[in-house]
Backbone atoms as SQL, in Angstrom:
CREATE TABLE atoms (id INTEGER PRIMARY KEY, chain TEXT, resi INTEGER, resn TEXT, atom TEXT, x REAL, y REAL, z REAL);
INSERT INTO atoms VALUES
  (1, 'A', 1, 'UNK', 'N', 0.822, -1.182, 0.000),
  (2, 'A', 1, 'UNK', 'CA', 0.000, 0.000, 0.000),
  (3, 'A', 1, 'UNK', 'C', 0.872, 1.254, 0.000),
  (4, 'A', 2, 'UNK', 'N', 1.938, 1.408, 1.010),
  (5, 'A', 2, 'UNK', 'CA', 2.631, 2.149, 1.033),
  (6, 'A', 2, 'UNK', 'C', 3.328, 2.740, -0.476),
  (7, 'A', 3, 'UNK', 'N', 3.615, 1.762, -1.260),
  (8, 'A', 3, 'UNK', 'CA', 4.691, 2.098, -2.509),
  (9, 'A', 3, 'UNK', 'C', 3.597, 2.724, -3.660),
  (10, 'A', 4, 'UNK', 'N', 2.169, 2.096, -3.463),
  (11, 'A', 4, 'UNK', 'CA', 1.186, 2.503, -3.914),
  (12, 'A', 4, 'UNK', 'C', 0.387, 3.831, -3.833),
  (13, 'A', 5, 'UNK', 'N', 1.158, 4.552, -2.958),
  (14, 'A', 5, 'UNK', 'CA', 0.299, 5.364, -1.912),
  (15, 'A', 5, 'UNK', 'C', -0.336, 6.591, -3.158),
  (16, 'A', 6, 'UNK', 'N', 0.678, 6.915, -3.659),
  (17, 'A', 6, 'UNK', 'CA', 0.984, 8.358, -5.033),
  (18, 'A', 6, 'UNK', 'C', -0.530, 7.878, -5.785),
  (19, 'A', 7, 'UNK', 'N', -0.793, 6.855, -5.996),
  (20, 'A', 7, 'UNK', 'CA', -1.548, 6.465, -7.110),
  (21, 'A', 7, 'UNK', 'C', -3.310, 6.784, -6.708),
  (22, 'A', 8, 'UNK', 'N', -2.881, 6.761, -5.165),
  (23, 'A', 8, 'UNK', 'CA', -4.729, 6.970, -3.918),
  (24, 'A', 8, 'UNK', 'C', -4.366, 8.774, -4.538),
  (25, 'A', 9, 'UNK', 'N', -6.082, 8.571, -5.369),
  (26, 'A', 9, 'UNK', 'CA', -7.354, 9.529, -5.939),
  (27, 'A', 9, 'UNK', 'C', -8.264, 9.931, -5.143),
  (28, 'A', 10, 'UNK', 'N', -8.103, 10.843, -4.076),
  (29, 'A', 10, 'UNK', 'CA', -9.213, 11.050, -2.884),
  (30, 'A', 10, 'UNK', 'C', -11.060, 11.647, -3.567),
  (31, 'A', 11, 'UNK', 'N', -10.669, 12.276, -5.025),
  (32, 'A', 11, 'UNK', 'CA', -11.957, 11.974, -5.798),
  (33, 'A', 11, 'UNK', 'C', -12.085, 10.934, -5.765),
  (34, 'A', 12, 'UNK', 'N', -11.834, 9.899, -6.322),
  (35, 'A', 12, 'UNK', 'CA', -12.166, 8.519, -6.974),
  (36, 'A', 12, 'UNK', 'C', -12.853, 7.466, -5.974),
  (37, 'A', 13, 'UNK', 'N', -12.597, 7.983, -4.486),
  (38, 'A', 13, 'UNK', 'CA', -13.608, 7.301, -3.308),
  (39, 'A', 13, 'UNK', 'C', -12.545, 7.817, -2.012),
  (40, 'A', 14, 'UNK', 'N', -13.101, 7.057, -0.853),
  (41, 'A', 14, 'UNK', 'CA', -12.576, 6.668, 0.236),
  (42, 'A', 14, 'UNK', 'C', -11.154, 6.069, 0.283),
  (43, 'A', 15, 'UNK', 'N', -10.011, 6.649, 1.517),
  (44, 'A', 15, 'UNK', 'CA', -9.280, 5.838, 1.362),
  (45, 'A', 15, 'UNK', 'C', -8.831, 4.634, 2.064),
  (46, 'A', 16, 'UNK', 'N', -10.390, 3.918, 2.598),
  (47, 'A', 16, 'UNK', 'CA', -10.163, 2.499, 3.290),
  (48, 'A', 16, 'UNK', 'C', -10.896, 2.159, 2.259),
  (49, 'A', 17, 'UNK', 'N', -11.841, 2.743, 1.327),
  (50, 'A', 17, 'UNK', 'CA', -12.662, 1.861, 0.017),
  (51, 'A', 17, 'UNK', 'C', -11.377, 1.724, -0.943),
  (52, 'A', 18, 'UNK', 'N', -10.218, 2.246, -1.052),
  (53, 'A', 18, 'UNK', 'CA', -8.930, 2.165, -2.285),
  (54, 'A', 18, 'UNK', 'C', -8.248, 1.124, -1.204),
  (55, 'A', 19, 'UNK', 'N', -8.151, 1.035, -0.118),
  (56, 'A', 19, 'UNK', 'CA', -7.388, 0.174, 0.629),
  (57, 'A', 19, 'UNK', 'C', -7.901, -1.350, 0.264),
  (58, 'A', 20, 'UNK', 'N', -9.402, -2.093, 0.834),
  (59, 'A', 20, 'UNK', 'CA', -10.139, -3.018, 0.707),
  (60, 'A', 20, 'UNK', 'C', -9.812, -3.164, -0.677),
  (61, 'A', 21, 'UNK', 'N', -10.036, -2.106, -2.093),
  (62, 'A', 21, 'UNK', 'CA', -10.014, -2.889, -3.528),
  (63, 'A', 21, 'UNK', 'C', -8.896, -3.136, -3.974),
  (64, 'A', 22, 'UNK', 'N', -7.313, -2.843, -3.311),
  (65, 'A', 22, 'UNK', 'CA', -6.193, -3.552, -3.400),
  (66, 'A', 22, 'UNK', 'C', -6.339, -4.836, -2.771),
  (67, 'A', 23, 'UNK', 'N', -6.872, -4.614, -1.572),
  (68, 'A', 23, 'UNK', 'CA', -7.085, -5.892, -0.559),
  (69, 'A', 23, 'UNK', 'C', -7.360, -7.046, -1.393),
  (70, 'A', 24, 'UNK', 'N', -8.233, -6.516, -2.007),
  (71, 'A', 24, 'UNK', 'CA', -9.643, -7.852, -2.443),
  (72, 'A', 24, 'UNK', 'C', -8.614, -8.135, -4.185),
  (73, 'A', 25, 'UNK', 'N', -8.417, -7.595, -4.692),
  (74, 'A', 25, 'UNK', 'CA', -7.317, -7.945, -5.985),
  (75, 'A', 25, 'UNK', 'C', -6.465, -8.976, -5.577),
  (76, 'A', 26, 'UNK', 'N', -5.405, -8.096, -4.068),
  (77, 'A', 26, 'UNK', 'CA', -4.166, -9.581, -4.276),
  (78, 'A', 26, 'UNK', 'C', -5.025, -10.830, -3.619),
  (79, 'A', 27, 'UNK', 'N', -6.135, -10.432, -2.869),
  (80, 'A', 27, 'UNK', 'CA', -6.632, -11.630, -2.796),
  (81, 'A', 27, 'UNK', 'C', -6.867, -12.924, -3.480),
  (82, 'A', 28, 'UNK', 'N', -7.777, -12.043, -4.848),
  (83, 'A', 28, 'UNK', 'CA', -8.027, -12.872, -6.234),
  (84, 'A', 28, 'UNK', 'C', -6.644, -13.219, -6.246),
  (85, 'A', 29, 'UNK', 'N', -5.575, -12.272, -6.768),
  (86, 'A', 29, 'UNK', 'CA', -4.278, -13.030, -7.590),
  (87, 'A', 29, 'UNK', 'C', -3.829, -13.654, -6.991),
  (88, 'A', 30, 'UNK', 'N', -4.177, -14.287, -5.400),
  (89, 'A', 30, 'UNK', 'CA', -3.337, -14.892, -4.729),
  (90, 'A', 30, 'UNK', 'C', -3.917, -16.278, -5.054),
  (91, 'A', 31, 'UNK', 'N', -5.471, -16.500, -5.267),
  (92, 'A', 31, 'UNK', 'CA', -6.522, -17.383, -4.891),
  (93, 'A', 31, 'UNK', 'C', -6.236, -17.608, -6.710),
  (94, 'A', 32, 'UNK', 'N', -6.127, -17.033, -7.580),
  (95, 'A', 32, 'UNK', 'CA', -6.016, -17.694, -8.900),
  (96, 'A', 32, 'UNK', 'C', -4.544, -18.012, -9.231),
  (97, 'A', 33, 'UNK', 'N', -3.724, -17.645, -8.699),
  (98, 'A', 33, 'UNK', 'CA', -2.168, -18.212, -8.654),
  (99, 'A', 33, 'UNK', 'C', -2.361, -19.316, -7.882),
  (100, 'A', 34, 'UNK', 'N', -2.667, -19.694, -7.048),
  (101, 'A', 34, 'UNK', 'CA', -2.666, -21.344, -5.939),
  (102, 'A', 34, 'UNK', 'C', -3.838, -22.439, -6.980),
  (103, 'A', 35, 'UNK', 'N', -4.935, -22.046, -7.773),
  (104, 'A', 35, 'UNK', 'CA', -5.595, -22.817, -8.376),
  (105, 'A', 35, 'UNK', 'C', -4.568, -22.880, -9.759),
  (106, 'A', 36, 'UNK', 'N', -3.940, -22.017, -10.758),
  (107, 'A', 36, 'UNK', 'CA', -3.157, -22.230, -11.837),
  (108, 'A', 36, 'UNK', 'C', -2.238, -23.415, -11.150),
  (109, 'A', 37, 'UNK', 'N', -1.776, -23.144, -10.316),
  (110, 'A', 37, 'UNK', 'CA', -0.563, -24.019, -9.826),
  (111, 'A', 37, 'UNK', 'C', -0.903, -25.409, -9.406),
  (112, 'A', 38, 'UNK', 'N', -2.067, -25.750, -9.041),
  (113, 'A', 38, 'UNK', 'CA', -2.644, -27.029, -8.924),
  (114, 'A', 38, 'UNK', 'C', -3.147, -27.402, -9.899),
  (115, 'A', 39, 'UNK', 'N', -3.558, -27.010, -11.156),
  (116, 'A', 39, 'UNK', 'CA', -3.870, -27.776, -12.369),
  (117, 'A', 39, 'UNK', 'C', -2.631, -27.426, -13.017),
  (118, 'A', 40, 'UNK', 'N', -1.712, -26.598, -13.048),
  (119, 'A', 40, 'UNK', 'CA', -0.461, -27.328, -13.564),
  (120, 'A', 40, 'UNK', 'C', -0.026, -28.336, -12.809),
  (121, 'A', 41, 'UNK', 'N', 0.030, -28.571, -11.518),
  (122, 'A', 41, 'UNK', 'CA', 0.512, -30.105, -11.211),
  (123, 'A', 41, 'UNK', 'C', -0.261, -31.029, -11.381),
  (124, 'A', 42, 'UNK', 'N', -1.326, -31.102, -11.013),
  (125, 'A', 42, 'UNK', 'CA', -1.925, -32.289, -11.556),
  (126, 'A', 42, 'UNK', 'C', -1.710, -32.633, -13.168),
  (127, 'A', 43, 'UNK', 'N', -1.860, -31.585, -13.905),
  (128, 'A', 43, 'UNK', 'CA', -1.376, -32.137, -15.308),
  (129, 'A', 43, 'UNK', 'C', -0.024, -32.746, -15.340),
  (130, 'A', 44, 'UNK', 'N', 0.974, -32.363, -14.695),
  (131, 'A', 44, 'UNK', 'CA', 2.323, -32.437, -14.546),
  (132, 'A', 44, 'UNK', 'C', 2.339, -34.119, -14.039),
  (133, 'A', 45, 'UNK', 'N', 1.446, -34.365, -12.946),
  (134, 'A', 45, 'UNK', 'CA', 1.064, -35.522, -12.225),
  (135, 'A', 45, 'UNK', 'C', 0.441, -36.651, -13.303),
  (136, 'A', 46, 'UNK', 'N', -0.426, -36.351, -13.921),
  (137, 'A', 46, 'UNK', 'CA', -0.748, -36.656, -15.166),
  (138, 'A', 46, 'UNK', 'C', -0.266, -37.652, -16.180),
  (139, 'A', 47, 'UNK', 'N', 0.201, -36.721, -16.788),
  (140, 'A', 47, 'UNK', 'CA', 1.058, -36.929, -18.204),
  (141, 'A', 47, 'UNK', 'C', 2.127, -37.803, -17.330),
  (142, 'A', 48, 'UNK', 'N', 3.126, -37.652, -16.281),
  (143, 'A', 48, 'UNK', 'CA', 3.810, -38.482, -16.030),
  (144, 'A', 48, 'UNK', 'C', 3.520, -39.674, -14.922),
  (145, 'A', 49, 'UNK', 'N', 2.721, -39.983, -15.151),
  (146, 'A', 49, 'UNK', 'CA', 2.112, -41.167, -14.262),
  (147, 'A', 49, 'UNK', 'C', 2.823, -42.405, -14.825),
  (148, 'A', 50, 'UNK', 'N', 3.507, -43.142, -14.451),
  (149, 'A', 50, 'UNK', 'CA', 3.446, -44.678, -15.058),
  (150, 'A', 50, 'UNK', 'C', 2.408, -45.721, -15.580),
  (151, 'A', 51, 'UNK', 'N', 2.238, -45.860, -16.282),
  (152, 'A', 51, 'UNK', 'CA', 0.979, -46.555, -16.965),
  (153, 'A', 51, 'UNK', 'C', 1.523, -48.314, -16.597),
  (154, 'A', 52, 'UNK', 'N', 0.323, -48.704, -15.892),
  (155, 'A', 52, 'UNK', 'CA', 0.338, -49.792, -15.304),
  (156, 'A', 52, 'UNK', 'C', 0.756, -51.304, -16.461),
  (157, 'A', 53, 'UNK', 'N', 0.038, -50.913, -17.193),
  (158, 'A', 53, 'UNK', 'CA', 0.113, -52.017, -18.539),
  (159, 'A', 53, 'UNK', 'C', -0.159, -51.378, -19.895),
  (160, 'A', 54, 'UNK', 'N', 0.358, -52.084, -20.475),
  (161, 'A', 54, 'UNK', 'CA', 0.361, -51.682, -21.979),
  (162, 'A', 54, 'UNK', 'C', -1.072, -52.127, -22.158),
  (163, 'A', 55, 'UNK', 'N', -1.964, -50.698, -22.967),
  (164, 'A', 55, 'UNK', 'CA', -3.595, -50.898, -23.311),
  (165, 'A', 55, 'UNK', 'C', -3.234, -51.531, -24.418),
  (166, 'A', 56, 'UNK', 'N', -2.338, -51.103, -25.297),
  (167, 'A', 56, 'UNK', 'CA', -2.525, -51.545, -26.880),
  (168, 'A', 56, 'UNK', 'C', -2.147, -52.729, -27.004),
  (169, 'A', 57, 'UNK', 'N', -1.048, -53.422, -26.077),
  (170, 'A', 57, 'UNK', 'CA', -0.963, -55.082, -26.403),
  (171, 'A', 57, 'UNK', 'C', -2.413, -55.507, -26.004),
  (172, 'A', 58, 'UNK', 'N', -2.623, -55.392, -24.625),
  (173, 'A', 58, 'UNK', 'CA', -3.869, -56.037, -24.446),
  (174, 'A', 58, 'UNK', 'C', -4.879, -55.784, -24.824),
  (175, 'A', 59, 'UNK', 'N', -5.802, -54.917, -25.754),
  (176, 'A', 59, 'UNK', 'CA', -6.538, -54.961, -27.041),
  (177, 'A', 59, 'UNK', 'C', -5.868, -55.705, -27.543),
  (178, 'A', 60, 'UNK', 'N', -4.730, -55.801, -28.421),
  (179, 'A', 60, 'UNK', 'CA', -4.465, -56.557, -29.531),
  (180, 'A', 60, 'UNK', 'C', -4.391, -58.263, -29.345),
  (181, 'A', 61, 'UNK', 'N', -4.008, -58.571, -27.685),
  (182, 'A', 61, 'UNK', 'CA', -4.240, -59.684, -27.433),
  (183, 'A', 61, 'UNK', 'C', -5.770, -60.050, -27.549),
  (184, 'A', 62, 'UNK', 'N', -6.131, -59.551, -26.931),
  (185, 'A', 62, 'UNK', 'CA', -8.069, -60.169, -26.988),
  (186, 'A', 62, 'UNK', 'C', -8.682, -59.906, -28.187),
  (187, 'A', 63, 'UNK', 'N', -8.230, -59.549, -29.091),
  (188, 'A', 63, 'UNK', 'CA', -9.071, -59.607, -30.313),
  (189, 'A', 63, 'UNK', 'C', -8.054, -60.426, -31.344),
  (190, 'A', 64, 'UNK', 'N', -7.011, -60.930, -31.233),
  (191, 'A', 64, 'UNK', 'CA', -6.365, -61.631, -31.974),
  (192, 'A', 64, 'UNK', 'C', -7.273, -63.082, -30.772),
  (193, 'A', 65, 'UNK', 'N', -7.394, -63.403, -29.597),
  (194, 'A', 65, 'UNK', 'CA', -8.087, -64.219, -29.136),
  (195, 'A', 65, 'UNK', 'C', -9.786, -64.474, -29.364),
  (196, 'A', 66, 'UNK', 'N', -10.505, -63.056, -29.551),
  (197, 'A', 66, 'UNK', 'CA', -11.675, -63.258, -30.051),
  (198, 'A', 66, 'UNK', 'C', -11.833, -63.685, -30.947),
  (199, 'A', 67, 'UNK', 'N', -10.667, -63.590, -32.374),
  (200, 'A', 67, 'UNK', 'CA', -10.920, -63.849, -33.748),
  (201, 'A', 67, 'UNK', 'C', -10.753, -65.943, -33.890),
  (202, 'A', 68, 'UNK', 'N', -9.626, -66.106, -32.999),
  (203, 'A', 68, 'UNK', 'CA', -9.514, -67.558, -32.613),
  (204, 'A', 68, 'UNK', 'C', -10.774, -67.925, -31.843),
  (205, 'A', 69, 'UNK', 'N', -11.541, -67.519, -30.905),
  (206, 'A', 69, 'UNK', 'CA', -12.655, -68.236, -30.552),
  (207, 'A', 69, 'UNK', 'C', -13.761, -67.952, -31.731),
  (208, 'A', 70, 'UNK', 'N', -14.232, -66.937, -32.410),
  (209, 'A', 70, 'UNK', 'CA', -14.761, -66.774, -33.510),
  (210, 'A', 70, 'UNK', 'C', -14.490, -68.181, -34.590),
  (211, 'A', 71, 'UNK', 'N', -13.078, -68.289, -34.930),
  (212, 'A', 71, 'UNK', 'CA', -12.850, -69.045, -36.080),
  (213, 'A', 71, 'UNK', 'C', -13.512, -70.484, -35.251),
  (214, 'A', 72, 'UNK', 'N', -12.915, -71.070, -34.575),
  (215, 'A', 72, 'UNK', 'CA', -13.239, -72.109, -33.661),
  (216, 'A', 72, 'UNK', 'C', -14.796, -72.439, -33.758),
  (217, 'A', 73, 'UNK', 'N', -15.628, -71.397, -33.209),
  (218, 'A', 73, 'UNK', 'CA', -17.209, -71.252, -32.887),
  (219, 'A', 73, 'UNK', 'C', -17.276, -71.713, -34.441),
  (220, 'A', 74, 'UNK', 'N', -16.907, -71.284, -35.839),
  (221, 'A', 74, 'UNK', 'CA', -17.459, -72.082, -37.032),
  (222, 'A', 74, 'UNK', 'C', -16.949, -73.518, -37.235),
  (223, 'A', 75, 'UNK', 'N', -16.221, -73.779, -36.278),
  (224, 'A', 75, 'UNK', 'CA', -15.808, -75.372, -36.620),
  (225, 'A', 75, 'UNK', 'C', -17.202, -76.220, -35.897),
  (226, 'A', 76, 'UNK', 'N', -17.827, -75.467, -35.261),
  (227, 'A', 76, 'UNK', 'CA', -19.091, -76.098, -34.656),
  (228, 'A', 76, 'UNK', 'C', -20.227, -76.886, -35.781),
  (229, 'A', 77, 'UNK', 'N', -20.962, -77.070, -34.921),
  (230, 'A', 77, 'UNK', 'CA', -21.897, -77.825, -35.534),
  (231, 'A', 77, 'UNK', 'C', -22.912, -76.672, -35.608),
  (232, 'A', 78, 'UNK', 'N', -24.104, -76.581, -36.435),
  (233, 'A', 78, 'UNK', 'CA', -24.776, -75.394, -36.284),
  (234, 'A', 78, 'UNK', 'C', -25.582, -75.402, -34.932),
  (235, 'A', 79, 'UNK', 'N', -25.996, -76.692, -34.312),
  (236, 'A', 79, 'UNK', 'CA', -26.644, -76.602, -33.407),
  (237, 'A', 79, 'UNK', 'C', -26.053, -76.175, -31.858),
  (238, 'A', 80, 'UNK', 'N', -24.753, -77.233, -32.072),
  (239, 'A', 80, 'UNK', 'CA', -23.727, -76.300, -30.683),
  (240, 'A', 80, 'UNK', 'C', -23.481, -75.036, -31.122),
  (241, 'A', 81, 'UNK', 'N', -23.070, -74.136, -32.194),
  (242, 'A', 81, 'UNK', 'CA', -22.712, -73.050, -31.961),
  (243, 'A', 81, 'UNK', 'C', -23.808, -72.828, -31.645),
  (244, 'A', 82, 'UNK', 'N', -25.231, -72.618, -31.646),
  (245, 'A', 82, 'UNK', 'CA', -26.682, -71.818, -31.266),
  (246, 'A', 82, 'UNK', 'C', -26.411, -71.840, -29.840),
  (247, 'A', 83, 'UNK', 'N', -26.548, -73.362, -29.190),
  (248, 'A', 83, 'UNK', 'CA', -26.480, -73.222, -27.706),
  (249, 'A', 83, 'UNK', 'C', -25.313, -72.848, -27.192),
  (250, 'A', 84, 'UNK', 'N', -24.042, -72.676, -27.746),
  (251, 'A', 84, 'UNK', 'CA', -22.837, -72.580, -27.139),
  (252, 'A', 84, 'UNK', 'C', -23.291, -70.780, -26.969),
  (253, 'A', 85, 'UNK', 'N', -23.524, -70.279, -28.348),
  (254, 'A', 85, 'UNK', 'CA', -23.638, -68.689, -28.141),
  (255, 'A', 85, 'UNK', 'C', -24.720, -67.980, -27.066),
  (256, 'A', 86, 'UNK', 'N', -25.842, -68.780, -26.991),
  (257, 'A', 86, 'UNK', 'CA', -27.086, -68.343, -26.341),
  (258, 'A', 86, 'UNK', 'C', -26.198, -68.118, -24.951),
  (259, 'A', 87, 'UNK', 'N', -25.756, -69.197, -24.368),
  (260, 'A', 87, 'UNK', 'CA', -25.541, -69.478, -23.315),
  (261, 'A', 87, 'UNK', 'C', -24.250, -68.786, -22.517),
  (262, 'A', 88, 'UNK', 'N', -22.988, -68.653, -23.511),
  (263, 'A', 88, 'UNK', 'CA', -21.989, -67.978, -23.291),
  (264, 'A', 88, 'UNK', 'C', -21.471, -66.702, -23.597),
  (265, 'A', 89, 'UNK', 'N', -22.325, -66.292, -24.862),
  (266, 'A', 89, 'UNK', 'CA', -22.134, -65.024, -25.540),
  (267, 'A', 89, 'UNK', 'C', -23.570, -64.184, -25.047),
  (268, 'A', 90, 'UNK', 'N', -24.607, -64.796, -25.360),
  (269, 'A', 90, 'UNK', 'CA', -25.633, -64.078, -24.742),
  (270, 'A', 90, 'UNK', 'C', -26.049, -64.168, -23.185),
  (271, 'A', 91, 'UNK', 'N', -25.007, -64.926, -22.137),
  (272, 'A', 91, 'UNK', 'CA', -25.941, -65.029, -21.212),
  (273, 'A', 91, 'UNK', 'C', -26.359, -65.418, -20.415),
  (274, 'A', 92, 'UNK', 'N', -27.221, -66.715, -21.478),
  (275, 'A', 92, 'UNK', 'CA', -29.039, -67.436, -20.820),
  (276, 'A', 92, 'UNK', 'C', -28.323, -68.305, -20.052),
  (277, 'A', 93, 'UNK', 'N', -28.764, -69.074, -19.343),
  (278, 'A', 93, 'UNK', 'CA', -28.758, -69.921, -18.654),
  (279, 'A', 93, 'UNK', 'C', -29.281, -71.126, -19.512),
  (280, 'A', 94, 'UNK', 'N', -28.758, -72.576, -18.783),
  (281, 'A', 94, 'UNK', 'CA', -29.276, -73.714, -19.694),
  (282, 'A', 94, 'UNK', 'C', -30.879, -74.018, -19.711),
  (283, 'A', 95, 'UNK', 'N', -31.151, -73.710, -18.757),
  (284, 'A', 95, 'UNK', 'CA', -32.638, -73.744, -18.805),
  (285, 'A', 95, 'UNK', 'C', -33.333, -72.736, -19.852),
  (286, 'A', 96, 'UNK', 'N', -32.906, -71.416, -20.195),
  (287, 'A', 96, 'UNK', 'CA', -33.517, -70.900, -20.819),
  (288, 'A', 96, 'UNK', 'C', -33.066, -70.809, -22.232),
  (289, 'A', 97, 'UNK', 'N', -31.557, -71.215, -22.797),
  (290, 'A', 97, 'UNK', 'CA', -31.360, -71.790, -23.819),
  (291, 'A', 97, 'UNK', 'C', -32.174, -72.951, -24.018),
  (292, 'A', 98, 'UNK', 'N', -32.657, -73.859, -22.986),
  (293, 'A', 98, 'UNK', 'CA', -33.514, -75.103, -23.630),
  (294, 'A', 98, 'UNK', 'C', -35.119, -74.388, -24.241),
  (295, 'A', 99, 'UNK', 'N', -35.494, -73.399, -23.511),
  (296, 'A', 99, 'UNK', 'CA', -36.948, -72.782, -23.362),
  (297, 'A', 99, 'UNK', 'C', -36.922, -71.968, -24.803),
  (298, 'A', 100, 'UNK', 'N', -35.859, -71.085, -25.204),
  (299, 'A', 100, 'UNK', 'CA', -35.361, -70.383, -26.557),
  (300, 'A', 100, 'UNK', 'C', -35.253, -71.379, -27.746),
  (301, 'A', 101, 'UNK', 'N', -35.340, -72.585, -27.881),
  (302, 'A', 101, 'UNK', 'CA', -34.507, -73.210, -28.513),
  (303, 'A', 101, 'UNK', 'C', -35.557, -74.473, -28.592),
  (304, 'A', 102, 'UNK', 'N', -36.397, -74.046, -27.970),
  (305, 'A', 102, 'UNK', 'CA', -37.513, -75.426, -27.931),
  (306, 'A', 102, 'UNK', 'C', -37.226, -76.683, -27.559),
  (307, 'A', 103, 'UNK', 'N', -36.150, -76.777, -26.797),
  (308, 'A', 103, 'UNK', 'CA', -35.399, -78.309, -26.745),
  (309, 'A', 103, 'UNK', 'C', -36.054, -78.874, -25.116),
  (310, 'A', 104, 'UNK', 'N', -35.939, -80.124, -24.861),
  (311, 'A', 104, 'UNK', 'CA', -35.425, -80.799, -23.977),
  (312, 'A', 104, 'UNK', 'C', -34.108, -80.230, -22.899),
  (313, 'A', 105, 'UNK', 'N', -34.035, -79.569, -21.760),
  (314, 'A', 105, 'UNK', 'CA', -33.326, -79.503, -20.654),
  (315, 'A', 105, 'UNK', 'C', -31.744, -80.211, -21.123),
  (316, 'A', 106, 'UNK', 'N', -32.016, -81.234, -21.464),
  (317, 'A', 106, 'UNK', 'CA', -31.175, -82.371, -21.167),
  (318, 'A', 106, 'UNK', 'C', -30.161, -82.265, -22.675),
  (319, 'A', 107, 'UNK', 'N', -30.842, -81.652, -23.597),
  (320, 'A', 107, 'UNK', 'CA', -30.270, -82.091, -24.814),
  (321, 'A', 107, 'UNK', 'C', -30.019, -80.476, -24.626),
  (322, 'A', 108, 'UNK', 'N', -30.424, -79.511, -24.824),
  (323, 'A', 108, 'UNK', 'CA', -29.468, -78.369, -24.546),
  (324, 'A', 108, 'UNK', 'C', -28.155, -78.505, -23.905),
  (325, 'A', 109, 'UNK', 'N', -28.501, -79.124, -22.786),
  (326, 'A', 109, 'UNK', 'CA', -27.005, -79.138, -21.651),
  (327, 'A', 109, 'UNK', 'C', -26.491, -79.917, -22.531),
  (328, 'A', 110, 'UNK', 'N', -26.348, -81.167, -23.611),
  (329, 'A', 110, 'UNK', 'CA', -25.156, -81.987, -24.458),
  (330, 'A', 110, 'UNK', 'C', -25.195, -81.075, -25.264),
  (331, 'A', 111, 'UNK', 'N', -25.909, -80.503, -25.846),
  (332, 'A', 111, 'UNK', 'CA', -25.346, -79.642, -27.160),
  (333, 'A', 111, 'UNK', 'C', -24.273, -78.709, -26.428),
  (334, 'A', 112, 'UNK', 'N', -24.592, -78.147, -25.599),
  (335, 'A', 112, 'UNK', 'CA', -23.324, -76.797, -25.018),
  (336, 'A', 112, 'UNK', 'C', -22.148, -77.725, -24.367),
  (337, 'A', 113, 'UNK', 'N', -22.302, -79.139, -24.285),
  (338, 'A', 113, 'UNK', 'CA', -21.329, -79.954, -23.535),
  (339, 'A', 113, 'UNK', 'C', -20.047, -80.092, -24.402),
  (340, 'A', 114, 'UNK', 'N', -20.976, -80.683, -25.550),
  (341, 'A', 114, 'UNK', 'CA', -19.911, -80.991, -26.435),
  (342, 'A', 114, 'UNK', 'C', -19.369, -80.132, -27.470),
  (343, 'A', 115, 'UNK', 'N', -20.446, -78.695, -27.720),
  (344, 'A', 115, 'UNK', 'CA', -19.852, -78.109, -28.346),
  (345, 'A', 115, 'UNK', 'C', -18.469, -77.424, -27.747),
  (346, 'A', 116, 'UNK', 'N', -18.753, -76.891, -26.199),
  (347, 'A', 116, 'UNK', 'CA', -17.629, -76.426, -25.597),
  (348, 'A', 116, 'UNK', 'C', -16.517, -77.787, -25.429),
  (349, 'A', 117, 'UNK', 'N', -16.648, -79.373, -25.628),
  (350, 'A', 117, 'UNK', 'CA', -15.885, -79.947, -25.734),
  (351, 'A', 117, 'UNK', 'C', -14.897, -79.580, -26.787),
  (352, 'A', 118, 'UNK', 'N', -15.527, -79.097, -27.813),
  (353, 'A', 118, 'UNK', 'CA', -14.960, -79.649, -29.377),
  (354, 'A', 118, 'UNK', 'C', -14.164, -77.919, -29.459),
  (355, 'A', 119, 'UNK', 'N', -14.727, -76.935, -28.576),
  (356, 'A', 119, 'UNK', 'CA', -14.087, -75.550, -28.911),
  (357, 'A', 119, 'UNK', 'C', -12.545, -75.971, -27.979),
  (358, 'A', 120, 'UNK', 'N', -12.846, -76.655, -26.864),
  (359, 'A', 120, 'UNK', 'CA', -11.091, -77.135, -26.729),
  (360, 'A', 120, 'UNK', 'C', -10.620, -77.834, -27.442),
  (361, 'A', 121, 'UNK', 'N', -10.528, -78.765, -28.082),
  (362, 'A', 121, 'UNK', 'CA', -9.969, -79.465, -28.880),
  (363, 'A', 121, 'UNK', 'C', -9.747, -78.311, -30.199),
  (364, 'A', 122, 'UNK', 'N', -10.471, -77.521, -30.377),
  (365, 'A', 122, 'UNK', 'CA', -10.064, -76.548, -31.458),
  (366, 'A', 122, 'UNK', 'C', -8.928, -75.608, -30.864),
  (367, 'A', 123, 'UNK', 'N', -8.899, -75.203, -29.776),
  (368, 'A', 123, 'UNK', 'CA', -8.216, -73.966, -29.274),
  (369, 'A', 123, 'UNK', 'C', -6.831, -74.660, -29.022),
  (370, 'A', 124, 'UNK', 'N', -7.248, -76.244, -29.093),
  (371, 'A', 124, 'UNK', 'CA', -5.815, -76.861, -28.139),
  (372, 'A', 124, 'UNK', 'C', -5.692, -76.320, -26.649),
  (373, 'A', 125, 'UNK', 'N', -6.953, -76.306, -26.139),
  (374, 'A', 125, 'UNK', 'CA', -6.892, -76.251, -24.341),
  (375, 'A', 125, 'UNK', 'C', -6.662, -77.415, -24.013),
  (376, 'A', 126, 'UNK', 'N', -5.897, -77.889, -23.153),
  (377, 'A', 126, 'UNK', 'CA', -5.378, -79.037, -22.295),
  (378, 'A', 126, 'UNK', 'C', -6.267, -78.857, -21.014),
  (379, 'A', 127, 'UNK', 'N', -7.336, -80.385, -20.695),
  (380, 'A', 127, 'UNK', 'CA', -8.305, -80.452, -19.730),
  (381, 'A', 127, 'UNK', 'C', -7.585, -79.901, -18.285);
């Protein structure tokens, strides 16, 4: 205030109203300098974080694996792939793959038995 003093306009108001609107300024610049400085660190925090795992291998793993269970699912029979998909891709439960599918309980559960038999023997899963 002091170094400021030359610049106090006793037209222009009061001089505790010129005092308070320096007041209330370095206030702001104090209160928007401490918020700049925390979103520069957090960005700072940010950008240099260590990234836990590589995203792009693992996309590229599971869809080079989806495309192998895909290819596999056509080595099916048409009827296991129906119940294999209802049941694993969509979901249902065996009871309601049998209810979807108009089947017998019993013959749903072998169709998804053996089709998921025959998708290991395609994938080369070891029991």
């Amino acid at each position: 205030m002091w170094r400021r003093a030359s610049h106090f306009d006793p037209r222009r108001g009061s001089a505790i109203g010129w005092l308070l609107t320096m007041a209330h300024r370095r206030a702001i610049d104090r209160v928007r300098s401490s918020q700049a400085a925390a979103v520069r660190d957090d960005g700072w925090h940010a950008r240099s974080r260590e990234v836990d795992f590589d995203t792009t291998a693992e996309t590229a793993t599971a869809r080079i694996e989806a495309a192998r269970v895909r290819s596999a699912l056509d080595g099916l029979t048409a009827n296991q792939r129906e119940a294999v998909s209802l049941a694993y891709l969509g979901g249902y439960t065996h009871t309601e793959v049998a209810s979807l599918l108009d089947l017998p309980l019993g013959t749903a559960k072998t169709r998804i038995r053996d089709g998921l038999i025959r998708l290991r023997d395609q994938l080369g899963v070891t029991p």
